[in-house]
N, C-alpha and C positions, 0 to 999 in steps of 0.2 A: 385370500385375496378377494375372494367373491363376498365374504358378507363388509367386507370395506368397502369396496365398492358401493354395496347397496346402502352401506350407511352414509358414502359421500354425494349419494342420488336421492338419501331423503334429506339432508341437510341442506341442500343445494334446493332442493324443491321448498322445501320449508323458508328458506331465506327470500326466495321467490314469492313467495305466496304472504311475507308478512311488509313486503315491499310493494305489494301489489295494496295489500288492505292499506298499509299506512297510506299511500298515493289518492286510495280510494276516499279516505278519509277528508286529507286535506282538500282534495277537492270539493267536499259535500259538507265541508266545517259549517257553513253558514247556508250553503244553497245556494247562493246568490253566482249566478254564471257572468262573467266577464262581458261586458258588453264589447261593444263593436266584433263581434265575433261573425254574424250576419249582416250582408247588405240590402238594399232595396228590394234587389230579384229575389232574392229567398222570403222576403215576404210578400212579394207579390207571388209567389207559391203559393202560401198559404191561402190568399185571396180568392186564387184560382180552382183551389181546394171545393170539389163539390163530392158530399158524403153523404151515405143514407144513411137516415136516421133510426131509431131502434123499429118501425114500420115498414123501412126499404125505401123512403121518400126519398129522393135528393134536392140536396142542400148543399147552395153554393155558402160558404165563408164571407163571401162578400155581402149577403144579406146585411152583415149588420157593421160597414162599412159610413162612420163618422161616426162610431157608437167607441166611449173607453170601452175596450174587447179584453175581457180574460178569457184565456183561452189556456185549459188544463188538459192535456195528455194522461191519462189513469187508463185502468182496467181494473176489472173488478175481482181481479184475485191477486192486486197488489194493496200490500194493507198501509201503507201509507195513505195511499191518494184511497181509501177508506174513510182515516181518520181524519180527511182535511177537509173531506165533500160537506161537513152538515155546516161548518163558517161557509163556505160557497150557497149555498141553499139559504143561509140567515142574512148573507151580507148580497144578495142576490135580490132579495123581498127589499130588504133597506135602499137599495141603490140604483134598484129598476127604474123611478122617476126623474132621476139624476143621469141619466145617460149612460148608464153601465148597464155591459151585458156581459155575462158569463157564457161560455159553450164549454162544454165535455166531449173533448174528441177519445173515444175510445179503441184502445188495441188490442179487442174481446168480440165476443160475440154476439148478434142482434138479443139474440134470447134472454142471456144472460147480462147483458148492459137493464135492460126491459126489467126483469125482475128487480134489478139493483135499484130501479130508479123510484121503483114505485114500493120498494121496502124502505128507500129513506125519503120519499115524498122530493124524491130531484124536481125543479122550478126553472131549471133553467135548458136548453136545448140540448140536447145530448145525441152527437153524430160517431157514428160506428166506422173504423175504418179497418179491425185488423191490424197485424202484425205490422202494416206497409205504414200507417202512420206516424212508425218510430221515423221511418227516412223523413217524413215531412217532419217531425219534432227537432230530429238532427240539423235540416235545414236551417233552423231556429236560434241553433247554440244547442243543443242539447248533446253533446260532444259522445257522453258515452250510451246513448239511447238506454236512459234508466227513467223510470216513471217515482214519482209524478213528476212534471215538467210543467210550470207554468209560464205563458207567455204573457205581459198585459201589452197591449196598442193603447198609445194615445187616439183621440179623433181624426187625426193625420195617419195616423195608420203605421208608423214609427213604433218601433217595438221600444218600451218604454222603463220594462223591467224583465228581469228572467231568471225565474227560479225553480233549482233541481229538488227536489226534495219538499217534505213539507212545506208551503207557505203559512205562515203564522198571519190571524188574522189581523193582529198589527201593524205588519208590512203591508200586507196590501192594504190597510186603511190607510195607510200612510202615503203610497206612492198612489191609490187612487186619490186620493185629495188633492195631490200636484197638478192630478189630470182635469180634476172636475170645475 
């Protein structure tokens, strides 16, 4: 009785866990997060967001407030939001005169945001917040606080796109050109 048992507690568990990945899946098929998921107040969160940056400076969010705003959630021991930083950093040079701004909110540490940034030559701001920035990410739509998470703002400040997972530089050429 007892090894039936443990074989109806890994099948059960097993059945759990391949419903969990498929779930996991279809969520993150494309990246692209459900809009209207977030209202006003949860971005004016963001706004109110003031975070130090890999120095310990603080930085309000709202600096760059009538700017198209990307705004990506990574860490640097997550290897996604690795392989998406260096389009961030090329389409960051390209789009700076055009009114886009890129920031890196990170949920890591000053040291090691610092070293990341100046091993891939990061260009664009990069603010430290800790583990606590997932809550701010979640605010956003980021439903199951998984990195990377990209938010873009139009100049009104209207969250205008939001994507779990890699952003392909495509898409965001794509929906920054609606914006610009």
């Amino acid at each position: 009785m007892t090894s039936l048992r443990a074989i109806a507690i890994c099948v059960a568990v097993a059945v759990l866990a391949l419903s969990a990945g498929y779930a996991t899946h279809v969520l993150l098929a494309d990246g692209t997060v459900a809009t209207g998921i977030s209202d006003a107040d949860d971005v004016e969160a963001l706004w109110k967001s003031e975070l130090p940056d890999v120095h310990g400076v603080r930085t309000s969010v709202a600096h760059w407030r009538g700017s198209v705003l990307v705004v990506n959630f990574w860490a640097t021991w997550c290897t996604p939001c690795r392989e998406e930083m260096p389009s961030f950093v090329t389409l960051q040079s390209e789009l700076a005169g055009k009114g886009v701004q890129f920031i890196g909110i990170a949920a890591d540490q000053a040291d090691k945001v610092d070293r990341f940034a100046k091993e891939l030559g990061i260009n664009y701001p990069l603010l430290v917040g800790g583990m606590d920035v997932l809550d701010l990410s979640a605010k956003l739509g980021n439903r199951i606080s998984a990195l990377p998470f990209t938010v873009i703002l139009d100049r009104q400040g209207r969250i205008a796109h939001r994507q779990l997972g890699i952003l392909k530089p495509e898409k965001l050429k794509s929906v920054i050109a609606k914006l610009s």
